[in-house]
C-alpha positions, 0 to 999 in steps of 0.5 A: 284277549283274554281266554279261560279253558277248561278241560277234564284229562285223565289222571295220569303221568305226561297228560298235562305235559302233552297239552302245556307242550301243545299250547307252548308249540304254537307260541302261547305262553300259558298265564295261570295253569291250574290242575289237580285231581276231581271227584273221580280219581282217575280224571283231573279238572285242568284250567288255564288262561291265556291270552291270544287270537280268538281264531287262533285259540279255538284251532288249539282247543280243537287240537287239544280235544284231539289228544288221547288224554283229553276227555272234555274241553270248553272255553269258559270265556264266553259262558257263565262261569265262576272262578277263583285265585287263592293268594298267601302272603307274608306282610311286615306291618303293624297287626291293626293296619293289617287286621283293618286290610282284611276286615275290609277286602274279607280276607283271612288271618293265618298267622301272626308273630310280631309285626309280620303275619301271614294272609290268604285272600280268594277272589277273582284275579282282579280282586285278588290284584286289588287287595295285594295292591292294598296290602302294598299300601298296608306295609311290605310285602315279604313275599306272596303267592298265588294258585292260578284260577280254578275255573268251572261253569254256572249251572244252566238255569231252568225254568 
């Protein structure tokens, strides 16, 4: 199954090495890992995906929560949350058949020179696997990139 963690870790050098090492020690390999710094700069949001045993990755999380540089961690998997994956890609085809990608799927335009351009695309990682599929049928795919998820949970609904 796939699990979507959360954790705030203090902003400093080796925190992130020390939960990937964690992780990585008990054989899982990490799918998407996402970090950078909030709205304090000594804390930094970490979100990463993985897949494996429900059981099995709540002992890792209760680990995790036991290292000195973890300060909240949660399993977003099961909780309401919203998450996001930038891509950018260069893409040889004609301008038209690309604008048409775009118009369709709400991406954007960065650049364009000649018959190659270079487009963003933020969704969910099954829409952004959607529209590189598109994009594929558009013309060819130089080359891509892709963030990772950044993940955070929905606001609790009061009433």
């Amino acid at each position: 199954m796939r699990h979507t963690i959360s954790m705030l870790l203090q902003n400093e050098a080796g925190a992130l090495a020390r939960v990937a090492g964690l992780f990585a020690s008990r054989g899982y390999n990490i799918e998407s890992l996402t970090v950078a710094a909030t709205h304090d700069e000594d804390v930094s949001r970490l979100t990463l995906v993985i897949f494996g045993d429900d059981m099995v990755i709540e002992q890792i999380i209760k680990q995790s929560a036991k290292l000195v540089d973890v300060i909240e961690i949660g399993e977003l998997t099961r909780k309401a949350h919203v998450e996001r994956e930038l891509l950018v890609a260069r893409v040889d085809a004609a301008g038209d058949t690309v604008d048409a990608c775009l118009a369709r799927f709400g991406g954007r335009l960065l650049q364009r020179e000649g018959d190659q351009s270079v487009v963003e695309f933020t969704g969910r990682a099954d829409e952004v696997d959607t529209f590189l599929d598109a994009l594929g049928l558009a013309g060819e795919i130089a080359d891509h990139a892709r963030s990772g998820i950044a993940a955070i949970e929905r606001p609790l609904i009061t009433a």
